[in-house]
C-alpha positions as CSV (number, residue, x, y, z in Angstrom):
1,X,23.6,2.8,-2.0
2,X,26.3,3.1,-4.5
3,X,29.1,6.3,-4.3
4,X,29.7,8.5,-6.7
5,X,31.9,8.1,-8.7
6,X,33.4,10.8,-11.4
7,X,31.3,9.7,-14.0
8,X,28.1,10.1,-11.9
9,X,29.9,13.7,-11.8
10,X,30.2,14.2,-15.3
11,X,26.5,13.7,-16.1
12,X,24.9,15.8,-13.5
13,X,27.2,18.7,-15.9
14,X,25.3,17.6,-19.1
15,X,22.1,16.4,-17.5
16,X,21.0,20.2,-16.8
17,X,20.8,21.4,-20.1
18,X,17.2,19.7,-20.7
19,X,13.9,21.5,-20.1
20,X,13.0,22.1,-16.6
21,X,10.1,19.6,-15.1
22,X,8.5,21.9,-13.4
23,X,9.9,21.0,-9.7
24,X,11.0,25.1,-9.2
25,X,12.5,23.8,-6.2
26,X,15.9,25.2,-6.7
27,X,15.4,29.2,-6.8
28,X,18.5,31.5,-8.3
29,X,21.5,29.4,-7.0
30,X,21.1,25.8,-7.8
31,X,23.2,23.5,-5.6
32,X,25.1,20.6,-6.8
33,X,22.5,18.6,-4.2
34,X,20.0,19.3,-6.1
35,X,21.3,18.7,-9.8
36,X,21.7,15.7,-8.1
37,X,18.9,14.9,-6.7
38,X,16.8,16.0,-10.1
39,X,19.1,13.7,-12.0
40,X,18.1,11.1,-9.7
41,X,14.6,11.9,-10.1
42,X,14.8,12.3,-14.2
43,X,16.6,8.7,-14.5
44,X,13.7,7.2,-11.9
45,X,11.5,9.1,-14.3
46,X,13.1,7.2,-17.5
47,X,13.4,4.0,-15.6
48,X,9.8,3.8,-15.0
49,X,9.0,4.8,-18.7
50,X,11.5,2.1,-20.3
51,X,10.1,-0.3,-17.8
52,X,6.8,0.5,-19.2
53,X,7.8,0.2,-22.5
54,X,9.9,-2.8,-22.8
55,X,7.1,-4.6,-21.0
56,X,5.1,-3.7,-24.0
57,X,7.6,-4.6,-26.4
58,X,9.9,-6.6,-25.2
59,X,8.3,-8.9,-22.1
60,X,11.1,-11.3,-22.2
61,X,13.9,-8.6,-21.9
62,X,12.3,-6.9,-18.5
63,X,14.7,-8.3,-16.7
64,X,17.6,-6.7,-18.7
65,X,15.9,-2.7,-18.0
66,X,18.8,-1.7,-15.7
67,X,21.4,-2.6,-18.2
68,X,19.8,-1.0,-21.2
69,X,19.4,2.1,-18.9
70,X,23.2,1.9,-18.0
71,X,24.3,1.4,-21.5
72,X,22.2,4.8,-22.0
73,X,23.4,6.5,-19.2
74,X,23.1,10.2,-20.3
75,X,20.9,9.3,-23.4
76,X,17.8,8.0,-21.9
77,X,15.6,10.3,-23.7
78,X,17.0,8.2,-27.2
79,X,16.2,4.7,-25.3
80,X,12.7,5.7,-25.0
81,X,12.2,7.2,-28.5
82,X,13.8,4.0,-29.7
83,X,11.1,1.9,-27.5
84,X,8.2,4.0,-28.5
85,X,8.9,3.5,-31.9
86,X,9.1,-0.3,-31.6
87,X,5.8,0.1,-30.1
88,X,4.1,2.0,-32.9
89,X,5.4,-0.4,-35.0
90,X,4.1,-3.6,-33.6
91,X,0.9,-1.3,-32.9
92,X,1.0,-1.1,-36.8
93,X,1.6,-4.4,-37.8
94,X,-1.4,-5.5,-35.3
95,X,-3.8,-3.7,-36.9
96,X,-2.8,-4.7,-40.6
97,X,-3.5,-8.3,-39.3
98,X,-6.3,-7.8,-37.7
99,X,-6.8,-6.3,-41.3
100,X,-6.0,-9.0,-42.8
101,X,-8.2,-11.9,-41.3
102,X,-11.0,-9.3,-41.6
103,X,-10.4,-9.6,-45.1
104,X,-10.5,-13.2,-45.4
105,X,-13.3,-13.5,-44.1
106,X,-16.5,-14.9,-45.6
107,X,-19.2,-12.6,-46.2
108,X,-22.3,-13.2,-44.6
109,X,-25.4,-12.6,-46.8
């Protein structure tokens, strides 16, 4: 269990200004508890997305999620954008070779 530090403090300020997931658990005056423990729930969120993702895209760098999601600390939303697009594209480039060897394939007939 790690203590907060003032950065920690610092991003619970700019975490807020995203849309709201839906929780409604803070009514009228939000505590700084429970920016907390939303922040800590958004970045267990983004941790289980990039997870996801880099299983998908990169297998060999699974090991190396908790540093790419402390080297976007604050802009996890762009980590996973940048991982969904790696994903489209090797999406993409499966299909044109599966394409491909269709293609050069003989023609039965």
């Amino acid at each position: 269990n790690k203590s907060m530090t003032d950065s920690d403090v610092e991003d619970d300020e700019d975490s807020f200004s995203g849309s709201e997931s839906g929780s409604g658990s803070a009514s009228g005056s939000a505590t700084t508890a429970t920016t907390m423990t939303e922040d800590r729930e958004k970045r267990a969120e983004y941790h289980a997305q990039v997870d996801a993702l880099v299983r998908l895209v990169l297998p060999d760098e699974v090991e190396k999620v908790d540093a790419m999601m402390e080297q976007f600390k604050g802009r996890e939303a762009e980590l996973v954008s940048t991982l969904q697009t790696m994903q489209e594209r090797s999406a993409t480039q499966r299909a044109r070779a599966a394409v491909h060897k269709s293609k050069n394939r003989p023609q039965r007939g």
